[in-house]
C-alpha positions as CSV (number, residue, x, y, z in Angstrom):
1,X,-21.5,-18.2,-5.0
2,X,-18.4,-19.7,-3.1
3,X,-17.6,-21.7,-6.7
4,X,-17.4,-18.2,-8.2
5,X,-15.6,-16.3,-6.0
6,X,-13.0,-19.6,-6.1
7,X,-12.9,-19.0,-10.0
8,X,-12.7,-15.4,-9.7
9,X,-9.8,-15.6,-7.5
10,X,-7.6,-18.6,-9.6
11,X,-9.0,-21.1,-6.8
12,X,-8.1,-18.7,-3.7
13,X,-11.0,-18.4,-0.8
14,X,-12.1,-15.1,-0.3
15,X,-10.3,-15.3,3.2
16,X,-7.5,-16.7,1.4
17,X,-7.5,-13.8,-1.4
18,X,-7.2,-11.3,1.9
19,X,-4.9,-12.5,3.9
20,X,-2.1,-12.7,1.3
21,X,-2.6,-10.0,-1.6
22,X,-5.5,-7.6,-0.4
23,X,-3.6,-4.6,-0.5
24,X,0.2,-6.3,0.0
25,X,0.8,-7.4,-3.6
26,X,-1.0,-8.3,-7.4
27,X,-2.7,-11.3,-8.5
28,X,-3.1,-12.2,-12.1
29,X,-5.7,-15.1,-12.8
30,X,-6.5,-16.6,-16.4
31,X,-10.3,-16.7,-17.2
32,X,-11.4,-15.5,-14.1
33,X,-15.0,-14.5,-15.4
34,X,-15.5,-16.4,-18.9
35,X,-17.2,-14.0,-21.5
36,X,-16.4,-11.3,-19.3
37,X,-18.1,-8.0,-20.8
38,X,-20.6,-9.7,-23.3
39,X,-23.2,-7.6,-22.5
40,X,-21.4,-4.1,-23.0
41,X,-20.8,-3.1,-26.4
42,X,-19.0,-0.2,-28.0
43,X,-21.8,1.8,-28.8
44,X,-23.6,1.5,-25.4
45,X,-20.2,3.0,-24.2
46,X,-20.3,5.7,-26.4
47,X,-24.0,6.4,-25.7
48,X,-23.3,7.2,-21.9
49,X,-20.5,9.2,-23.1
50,X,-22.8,11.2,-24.2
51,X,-24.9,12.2,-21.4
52,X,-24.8,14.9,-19.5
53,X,-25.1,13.3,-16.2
54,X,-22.0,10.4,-16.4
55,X,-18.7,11.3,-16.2
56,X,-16.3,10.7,-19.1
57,X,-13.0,11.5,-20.2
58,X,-11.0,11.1,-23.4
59,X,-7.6,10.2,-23.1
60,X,-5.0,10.7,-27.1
61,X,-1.5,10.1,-27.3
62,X,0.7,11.3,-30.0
63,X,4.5,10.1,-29.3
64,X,5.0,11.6,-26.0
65,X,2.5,14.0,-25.5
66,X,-0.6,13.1,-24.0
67,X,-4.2,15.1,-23.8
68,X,-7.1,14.6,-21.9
69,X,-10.7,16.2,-23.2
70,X,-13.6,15.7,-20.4
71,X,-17.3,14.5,-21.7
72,X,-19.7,14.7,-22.6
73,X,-19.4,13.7,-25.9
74,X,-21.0,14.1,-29.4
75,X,-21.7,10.7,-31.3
76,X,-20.1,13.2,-34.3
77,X,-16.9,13.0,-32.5
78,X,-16.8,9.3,-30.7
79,X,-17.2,8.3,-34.6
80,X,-14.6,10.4,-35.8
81,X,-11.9,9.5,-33.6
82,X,-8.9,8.0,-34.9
83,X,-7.6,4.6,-35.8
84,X,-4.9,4.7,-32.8
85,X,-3.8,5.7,-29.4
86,X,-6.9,7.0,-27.8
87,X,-8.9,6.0,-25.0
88,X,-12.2,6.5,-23.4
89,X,-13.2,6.6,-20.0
90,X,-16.5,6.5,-18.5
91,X,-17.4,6.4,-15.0
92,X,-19.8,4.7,-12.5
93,X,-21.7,2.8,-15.5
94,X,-23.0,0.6,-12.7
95,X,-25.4,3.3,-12.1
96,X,-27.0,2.8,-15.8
97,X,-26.5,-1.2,-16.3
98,X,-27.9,-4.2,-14.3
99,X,-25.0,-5.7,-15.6
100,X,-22.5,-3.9,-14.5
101,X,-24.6,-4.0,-11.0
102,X,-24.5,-7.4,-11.3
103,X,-21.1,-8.0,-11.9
104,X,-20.2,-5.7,-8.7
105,X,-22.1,-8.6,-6.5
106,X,-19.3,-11.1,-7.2
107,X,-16.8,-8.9,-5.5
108,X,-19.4,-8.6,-2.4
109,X,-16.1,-10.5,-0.1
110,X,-14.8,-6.9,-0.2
111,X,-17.3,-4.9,2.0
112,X,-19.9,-2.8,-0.2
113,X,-18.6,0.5,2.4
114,X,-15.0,-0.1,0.1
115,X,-16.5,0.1,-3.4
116,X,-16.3,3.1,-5.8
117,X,-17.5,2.4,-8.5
118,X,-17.3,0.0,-12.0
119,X,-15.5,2.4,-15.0
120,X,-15.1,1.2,-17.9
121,X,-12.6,1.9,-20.8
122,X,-12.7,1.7,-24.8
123,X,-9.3,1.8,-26.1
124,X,-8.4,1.6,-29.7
125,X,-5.1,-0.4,-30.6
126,X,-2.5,1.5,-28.8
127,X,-4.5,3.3,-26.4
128,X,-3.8,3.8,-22.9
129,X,-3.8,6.2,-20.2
130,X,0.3,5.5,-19.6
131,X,2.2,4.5,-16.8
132,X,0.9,5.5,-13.5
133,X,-0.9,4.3,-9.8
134,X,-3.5,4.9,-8.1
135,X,-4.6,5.1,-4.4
136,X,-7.0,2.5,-4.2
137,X,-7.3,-1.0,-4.8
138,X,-8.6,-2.0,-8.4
139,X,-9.5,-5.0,-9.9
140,X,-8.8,-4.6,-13.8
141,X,-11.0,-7.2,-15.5
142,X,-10.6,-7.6,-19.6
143,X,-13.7,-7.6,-22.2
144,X,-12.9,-8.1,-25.6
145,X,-9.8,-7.7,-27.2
146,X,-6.6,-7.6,-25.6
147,X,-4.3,-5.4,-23.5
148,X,-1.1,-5.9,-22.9
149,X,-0.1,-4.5,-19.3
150,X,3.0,-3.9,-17.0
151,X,3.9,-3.9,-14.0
152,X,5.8,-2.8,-10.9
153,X,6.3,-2.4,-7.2
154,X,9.0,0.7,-7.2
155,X,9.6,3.7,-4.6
156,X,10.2,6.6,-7.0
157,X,6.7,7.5,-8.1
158,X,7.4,11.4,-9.0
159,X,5.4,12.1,-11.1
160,X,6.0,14.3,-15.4
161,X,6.0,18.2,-14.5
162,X,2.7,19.9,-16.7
163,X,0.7,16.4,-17.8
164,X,-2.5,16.6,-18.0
165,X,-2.2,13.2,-16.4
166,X,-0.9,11.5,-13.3
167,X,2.5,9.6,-15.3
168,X,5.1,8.6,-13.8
169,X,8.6,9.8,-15.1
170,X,10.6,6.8,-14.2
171,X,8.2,3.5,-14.7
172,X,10.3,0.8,-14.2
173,X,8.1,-3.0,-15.4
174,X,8.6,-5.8,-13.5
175,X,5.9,-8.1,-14.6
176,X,3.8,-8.4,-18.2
177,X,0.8,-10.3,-19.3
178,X,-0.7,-10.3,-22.7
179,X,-4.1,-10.2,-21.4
180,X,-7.6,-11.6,-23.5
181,X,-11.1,-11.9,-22.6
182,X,-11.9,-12.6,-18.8
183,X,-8.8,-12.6,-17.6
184,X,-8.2,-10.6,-14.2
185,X,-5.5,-8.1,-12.5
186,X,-5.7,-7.6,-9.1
187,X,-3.4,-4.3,-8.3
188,X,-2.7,-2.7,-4.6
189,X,-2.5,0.7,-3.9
190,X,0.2,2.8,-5.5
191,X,1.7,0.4,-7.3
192,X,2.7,1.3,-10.8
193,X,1.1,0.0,-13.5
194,X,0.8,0.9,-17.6
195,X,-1.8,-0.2,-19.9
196,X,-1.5,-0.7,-23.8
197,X,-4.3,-2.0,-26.4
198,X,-3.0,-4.4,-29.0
199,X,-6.2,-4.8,-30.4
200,X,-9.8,-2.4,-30.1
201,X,-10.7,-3.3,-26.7
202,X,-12.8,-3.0,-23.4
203,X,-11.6,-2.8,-19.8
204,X,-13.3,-3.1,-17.0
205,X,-11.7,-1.7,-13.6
206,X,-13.4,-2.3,-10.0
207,X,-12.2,0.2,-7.9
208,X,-12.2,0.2,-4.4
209,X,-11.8,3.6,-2.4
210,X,-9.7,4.5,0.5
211,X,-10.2,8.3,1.9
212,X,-7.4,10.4,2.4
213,X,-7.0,10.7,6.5
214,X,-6.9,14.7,5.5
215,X,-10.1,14.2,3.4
216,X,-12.1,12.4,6.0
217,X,-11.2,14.9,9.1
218,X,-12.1,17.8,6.4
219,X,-15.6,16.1,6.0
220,X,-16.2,15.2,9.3
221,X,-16.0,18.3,10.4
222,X,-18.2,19.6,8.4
223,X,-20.3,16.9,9.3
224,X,-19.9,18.6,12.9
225,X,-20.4,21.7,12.2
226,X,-23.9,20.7,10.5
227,X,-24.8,19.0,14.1
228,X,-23.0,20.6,16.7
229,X,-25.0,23.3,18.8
230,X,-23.8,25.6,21.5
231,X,-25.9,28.1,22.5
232,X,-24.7,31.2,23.9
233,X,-22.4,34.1,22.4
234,X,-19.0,35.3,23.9
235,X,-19.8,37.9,26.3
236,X,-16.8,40.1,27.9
237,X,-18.5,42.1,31.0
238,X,-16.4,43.8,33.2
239,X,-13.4,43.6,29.7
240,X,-10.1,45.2,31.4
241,X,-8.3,48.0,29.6
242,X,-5.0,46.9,28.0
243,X,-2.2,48.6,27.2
244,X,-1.9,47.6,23.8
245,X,-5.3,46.9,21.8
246,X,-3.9,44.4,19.1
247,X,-2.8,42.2,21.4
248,X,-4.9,39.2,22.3
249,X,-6.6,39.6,25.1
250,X,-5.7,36.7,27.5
251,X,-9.8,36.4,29.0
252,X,-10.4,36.1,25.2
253,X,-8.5,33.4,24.5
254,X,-9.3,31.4,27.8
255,X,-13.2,31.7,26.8
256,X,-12.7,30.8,23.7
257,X,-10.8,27.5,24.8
258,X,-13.5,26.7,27.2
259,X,-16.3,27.1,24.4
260,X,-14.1,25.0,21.9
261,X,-13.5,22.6,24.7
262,X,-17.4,21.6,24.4
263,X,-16.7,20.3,21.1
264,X,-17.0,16.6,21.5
265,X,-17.5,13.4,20.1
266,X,-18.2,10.1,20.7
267,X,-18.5,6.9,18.7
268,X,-21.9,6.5,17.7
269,X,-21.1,10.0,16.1
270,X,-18.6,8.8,14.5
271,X,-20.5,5.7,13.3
272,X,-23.3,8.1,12.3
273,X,-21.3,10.1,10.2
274,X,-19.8,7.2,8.7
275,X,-22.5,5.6,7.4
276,X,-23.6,9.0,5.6
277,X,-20.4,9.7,4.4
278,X,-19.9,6.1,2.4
279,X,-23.3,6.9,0.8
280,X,-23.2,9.9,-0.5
281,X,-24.3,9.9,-4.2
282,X,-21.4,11.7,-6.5
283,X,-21.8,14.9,-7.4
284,X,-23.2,13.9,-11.3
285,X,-26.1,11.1,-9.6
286,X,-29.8,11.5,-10.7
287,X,-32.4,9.8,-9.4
288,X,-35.1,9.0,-11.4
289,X,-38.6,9.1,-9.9
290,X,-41.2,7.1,-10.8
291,X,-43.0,8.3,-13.9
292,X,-46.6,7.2,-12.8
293,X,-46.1,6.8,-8.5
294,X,-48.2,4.3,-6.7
295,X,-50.1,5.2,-3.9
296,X,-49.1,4.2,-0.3
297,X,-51.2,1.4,-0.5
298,X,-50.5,-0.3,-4.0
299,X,-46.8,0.1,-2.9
300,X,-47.3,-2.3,-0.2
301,X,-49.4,-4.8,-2.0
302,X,-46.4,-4.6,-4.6
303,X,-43.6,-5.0,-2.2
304,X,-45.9,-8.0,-0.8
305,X,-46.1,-9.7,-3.9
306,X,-42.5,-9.2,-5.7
307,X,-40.4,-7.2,-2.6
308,X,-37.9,-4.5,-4.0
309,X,-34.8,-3.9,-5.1
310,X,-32.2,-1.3,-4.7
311,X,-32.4,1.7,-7.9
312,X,-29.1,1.1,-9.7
313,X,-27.5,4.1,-8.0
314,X,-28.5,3.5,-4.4
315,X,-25.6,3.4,-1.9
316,X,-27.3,1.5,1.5
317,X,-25.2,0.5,3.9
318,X,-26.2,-0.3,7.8
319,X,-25.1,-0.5,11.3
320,X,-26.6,-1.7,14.6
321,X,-29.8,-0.2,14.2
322,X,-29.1,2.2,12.1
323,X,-29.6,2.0,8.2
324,X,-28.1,4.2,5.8
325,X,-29.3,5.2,2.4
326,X,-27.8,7.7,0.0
327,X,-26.7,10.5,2.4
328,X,-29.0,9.2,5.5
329,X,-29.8,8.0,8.5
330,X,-32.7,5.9,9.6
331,X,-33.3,4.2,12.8
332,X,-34.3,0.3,12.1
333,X,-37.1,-1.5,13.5
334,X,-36.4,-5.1,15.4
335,X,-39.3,-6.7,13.5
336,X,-38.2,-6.2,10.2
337,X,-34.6,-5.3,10.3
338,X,-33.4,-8.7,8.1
339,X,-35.4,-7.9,5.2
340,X,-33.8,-4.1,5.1
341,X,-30.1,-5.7,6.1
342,X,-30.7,-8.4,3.1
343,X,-31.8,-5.1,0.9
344,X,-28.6,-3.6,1.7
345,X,-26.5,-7.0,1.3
346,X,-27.5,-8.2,-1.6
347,X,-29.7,-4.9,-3.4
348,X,-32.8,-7.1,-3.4
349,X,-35.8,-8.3,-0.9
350,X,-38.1,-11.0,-1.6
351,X,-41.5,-10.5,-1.1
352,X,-42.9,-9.3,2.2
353,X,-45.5,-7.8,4.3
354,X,-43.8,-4.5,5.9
355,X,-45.3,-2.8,9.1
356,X,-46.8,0.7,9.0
357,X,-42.9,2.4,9.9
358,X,-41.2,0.4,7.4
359,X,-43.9,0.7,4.4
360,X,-44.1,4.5,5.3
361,X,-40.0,4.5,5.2
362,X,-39.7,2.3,1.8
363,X,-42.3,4.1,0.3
364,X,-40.4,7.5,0.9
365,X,-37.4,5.6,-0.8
366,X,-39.6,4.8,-3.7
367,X,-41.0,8.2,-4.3
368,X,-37.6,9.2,-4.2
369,X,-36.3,7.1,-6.6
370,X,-34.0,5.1,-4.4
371,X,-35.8,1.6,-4.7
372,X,-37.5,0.2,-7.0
373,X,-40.9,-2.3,-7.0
């Protein structure tokens, strides 16, 4: 695994790869993962493009004018599209290919709590989604064909007035590549960055997410307000008369900044809310249940002779004694807490003989369609 991650990163360590570029500046490396993409062809690609329940975007450009069209798709109209300038996008397709899961476990240096998600692009020649940045740090990783892209660390990114797309007016490149199979981009945050096929090809993008500081108060309030309770309702006994009844009455506001007051938190809240919060499925995740489900007791004699392993779209995650799964929060048992922290690290258990909490708690996760056996 260390050999990999040394080839993956053009011979940097991991802790090498983080002290010096990890969200401070790019890293191009040749050949990073040979035969990058063999598995995932063009018409698997379209085929999820085509189902209601991944998300996928189409992205034409004619001269300067660009157009986006949001999946899914009809194989009628993937086939029909022309010889130039377009792109498709399709999201999260480690949720539908082993793969893709796979391929997501060599970048396990970055902590699992970071990733988004694998997306993957077809472009024709001449496709692109033009010059732009993102917030997040991606790892752009090419399948067949070629790409050329450019690059560059500026301070004007205003964006075109009316695109249907983030583009930046003034791109200014700094940097090029000519890029072929398995060869690797590393790109920080908001740094600009513009993408063009020069031949039919496939990109692969690892993205790794960073929440707006407005976007994580918003949801942890509303994490609050889903686990806060104080009982009791306002009461104004004895209320004064006032000369002039729109104005606020003074009492009034000094209750309500003693009940608002009471609203408190600590760090194991925090850390709680976290681990929910980093889980969550998107919006568009299904998970698929079993089609014939063992009973409690064939479940175990499973796990016990071939373990489990994490459903493709399972977020876990875990902390202290606390385990995370898709959205929630379960305490974790000394006795078997390794096996569920190596479930979470690396998505599979070997075999093993779980007590009465933890087969009762996997099992749930297996009727549920978050593991599989």
């Amino acid at each position: 695994m260390r050999g990999m991650a040394h080839r993956l990163l053009g011979g940097l360590s991991p802790s090498s790869f983080l002290r010096r570029h990890w969200q401070k500046r790019p890293l191009f490396v040749r050949n990073a993962i040979p035969h990058c993409g063999s598995w995932l062809h063009r018409e698997t690609l379209f085929d999820l493009a085509c189902r209601d329940d991944v998300e996928s975007r189409i992205v034409t450009r004619a001269g300067n004018r660009w157009r986006v069209a949001d999946g899914p798709f009809t194989q009628s109209r993937l086939q029909r599209m022309p010889a130039r300038n377009w792109t498709l996008l399709v999201q999260g397709v480690e949720q539908f290919l082993p793969d893709a899961a796979a391929l997501l476990q060599q970048f396990s240096f970055i902590p699992h709590a970071r990733l988004d998600d694998l997306m993957v692009s077809y472009a024709a020649p001449g496709g692109g989604v033009g010059p732009h940045f993102d917030s997040y740090d991606v790892f752009l990783l090419q399948g067949d064909g070629t790409r050329r892209w450019r690059i560059g660390a500026q301070k004007d990114l205003t964006l075109i007035d009316d695109a249907p797309l983030r583009l930046l007016k003034n791109f200014r490149s700094r940097q090029a590549w000519d890029v072929a199979t398995g060869d690797l981009l590393y790109l920080p945050p908001r740094y600009a960055h513009d993408g063009v096929a020069t031949a039919s090809c496939m990109t692969l993008s690892v993205g790794f997410r960073a929440p707006l500081k407005q976007e994580l108060a918003a949801h942890f309030l509303d994490y609050l307000q889903d686990n806060l309770r104080i009982d009791g309702m306002i009461e104004d006994a004895g209320l004064p008369l006032q000369a002039h009844p729109a104005q606020l009455p003074p009492f009034l506001m000094d209750k309500f900044s003693r009940v608002l007051s009471r609203v408190r938190w600590n760090a194991a809240d925090v850390r709680r809310f976290a681990g929910c919060y980093l889980t969550e499925p998107k919006p568009r995740v299904v998970f698929s249940r079993p089609r014939r489900v063992l009973n409690l007791q064939s479940f175990v004699k499973r796990v016990m002779k071939r373990g489990m392993r994490l459903a493709l779209p399972t977020r876990m995650l875990y902390e202290g004694q606390q385990i995370f799964i898709n959205g929630e929060c379960h305490s974790l048992k000394d006795t078997q807490r390794d096996v569920l922290v190596g479930l979470a690290d690396t998505r599979a258990s070997p075999a093993f003989a779980p007590d009465a909490a933890t087969a009762q708690l996997t099992y749930a996760w297996y009727c549920a369609g978050y593991v599989d056996v």
